[in-house]
N, C-alpha and C positions, 0 to 999 in steps of 0.2 A: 550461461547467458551469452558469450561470448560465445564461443562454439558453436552452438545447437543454435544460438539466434533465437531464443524462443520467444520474446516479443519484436519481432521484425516488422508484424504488418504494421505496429503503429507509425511506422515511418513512410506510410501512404497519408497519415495523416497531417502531415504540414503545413503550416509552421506550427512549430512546439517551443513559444519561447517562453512558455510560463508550464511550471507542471508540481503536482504535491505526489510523493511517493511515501505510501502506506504499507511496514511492514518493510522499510528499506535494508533491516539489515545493512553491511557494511557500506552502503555507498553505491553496490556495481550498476544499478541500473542509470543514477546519475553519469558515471566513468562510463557505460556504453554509450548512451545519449550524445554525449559529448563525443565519442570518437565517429559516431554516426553522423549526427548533424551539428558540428560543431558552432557553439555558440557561448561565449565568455559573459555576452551581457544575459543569459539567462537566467530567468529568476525562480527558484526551487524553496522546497518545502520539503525535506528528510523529516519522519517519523519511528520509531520507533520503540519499545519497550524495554526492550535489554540493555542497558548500561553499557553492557560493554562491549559491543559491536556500535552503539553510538559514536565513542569516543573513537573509532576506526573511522566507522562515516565523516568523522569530523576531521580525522585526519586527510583523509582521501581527499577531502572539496580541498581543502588547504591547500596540500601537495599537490593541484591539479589549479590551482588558484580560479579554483568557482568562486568568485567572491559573493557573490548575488546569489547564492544556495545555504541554507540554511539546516538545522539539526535540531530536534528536538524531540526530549527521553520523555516518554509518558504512553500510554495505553489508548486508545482511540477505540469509539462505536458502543460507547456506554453511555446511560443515560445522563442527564445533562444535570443531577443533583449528584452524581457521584464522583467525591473528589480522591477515591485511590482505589484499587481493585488487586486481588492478584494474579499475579502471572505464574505462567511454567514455562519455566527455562530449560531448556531437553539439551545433549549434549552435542546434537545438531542444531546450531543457531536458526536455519532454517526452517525448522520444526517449532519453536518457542510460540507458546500461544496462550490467549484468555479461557483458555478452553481447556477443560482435562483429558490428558492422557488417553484415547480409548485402546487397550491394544485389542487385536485381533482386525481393526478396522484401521488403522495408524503403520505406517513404516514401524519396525521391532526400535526399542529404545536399546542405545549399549552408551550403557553408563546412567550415574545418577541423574532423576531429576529436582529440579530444585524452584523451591518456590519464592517467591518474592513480591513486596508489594512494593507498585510502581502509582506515580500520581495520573489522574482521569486526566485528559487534554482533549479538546476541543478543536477538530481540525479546520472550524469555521473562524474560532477565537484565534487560534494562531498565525495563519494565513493574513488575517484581517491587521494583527499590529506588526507584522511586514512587511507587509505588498497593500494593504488600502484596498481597495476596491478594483484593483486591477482582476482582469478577470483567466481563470484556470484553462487552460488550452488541454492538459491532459494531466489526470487522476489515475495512478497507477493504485491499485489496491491489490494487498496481498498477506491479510493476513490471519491465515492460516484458521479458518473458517467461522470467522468475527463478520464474515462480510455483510450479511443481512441487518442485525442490529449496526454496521455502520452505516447501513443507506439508509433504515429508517430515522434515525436518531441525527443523521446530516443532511436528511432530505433537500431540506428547505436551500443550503445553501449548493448542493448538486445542483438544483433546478434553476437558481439563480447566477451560480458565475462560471459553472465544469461544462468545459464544450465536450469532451470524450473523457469515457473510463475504459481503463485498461483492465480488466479484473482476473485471477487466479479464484479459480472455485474449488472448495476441496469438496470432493461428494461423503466425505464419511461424519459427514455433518447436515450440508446445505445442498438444495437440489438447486437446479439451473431454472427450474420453470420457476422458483418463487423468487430467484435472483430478477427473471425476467419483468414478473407481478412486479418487485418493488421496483424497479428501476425503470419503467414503464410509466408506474407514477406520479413521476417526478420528470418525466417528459423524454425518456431515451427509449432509445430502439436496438436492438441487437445486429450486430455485422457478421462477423464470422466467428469460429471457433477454432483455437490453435493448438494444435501440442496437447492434442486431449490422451488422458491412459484412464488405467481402471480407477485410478486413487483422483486425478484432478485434470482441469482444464485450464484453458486462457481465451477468454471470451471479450472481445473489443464491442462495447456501444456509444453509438453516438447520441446525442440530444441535437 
């Protein structure tokens, strides 16, 4: 992320003082953000399903003293009666998803995977007894090809407080044209495409 800069253009999009990251994994897209366009009173939303890259992220805002960025363990983009789901935990934390395993269409797994259930989370509900009604400047989503049922299932609040999404597409799951259908109807438009390969993309829309 650092290196490769592989979300760079959203920094065309300015100001970023409010943003929920989906799929956060350890922290680093917060810890770029910050060396990028620094900001202390930023106000964050960390998500994620693995336990224990949570507890990393949480260390990271600490030791970086985000104080107005937040953490929180649970699975996101399931329906809104379901209170725990499982997860696969791959031995790339980056790979970790609601999703099984496909190989042959998936990066090769080395090492076990292992399953777990994690509780539903609501990234409308969570957002809301944080931050109130302050409203989302950027929605990074990433996670690892949930992304559809999480637009339709958080439609309502995309359309009412996310000024831009950031999204990873993986295609061994989700096409981009049905990424475009849902997010279209909830009032966004597509910008560019970044760092696309055979397996996935990074697709910026604005509303």
């Amino acid at each position: 992320m650092f290196a490769q800069r592989t979300y760079e253009a959203v920094l065309a999009e300015r100001p970023i003082d409010t943003f929920i990251d989906l799929g956060c994994n350890a922290g680093w897209f917060a810890l770029w953000l910050e060396s990028e366009l620094p900001n202390r009173e930023r106000a964050g939303l960390l998500m994620d399903a693995n336990q224990f890259i949570v507890a990393e992220a949480k260390w990271h805002l600490k030791r970086n003293r985000l104080l107005r960025q937040q953490v929180v363990f649970g699975a996101v983009g399931l329906r809104p009666d379901a209170s725990s789901a499982v997860f696969h935990i791959l031995p790339s934390a980056s790979q970790s998803s609601l999703l099984e395993y496909e190989a042959g269409k998936q990066l090769p797994v080395k090492g076990r995977i292992k399953d777990v259930t994690v509780p539903a989370v609501s990234v409308e509900r969570e957002w809301r007894a944080r931050f109130g009604e302050e409203p989302v400047d950027l929605m990074k989503i990433d996670i690892e090809g949930n992304e559809l049922d999480l637009i339709r299932h958080e439609g309502e609040f995309l359309k009412a407080s996310v000024r831009i999404v950031l999204l990873e597409w993986h295609k061994w799951h989700t096409g981009l044209a049905e990424l475009d259908a849902a997010l279209g109807d909830v009032g966004f438009t597509r910008g560019g495409i970044y760092h696309e390969n055979e397996m996935t993309g990074v697709a910026l829309y604005r509303r």
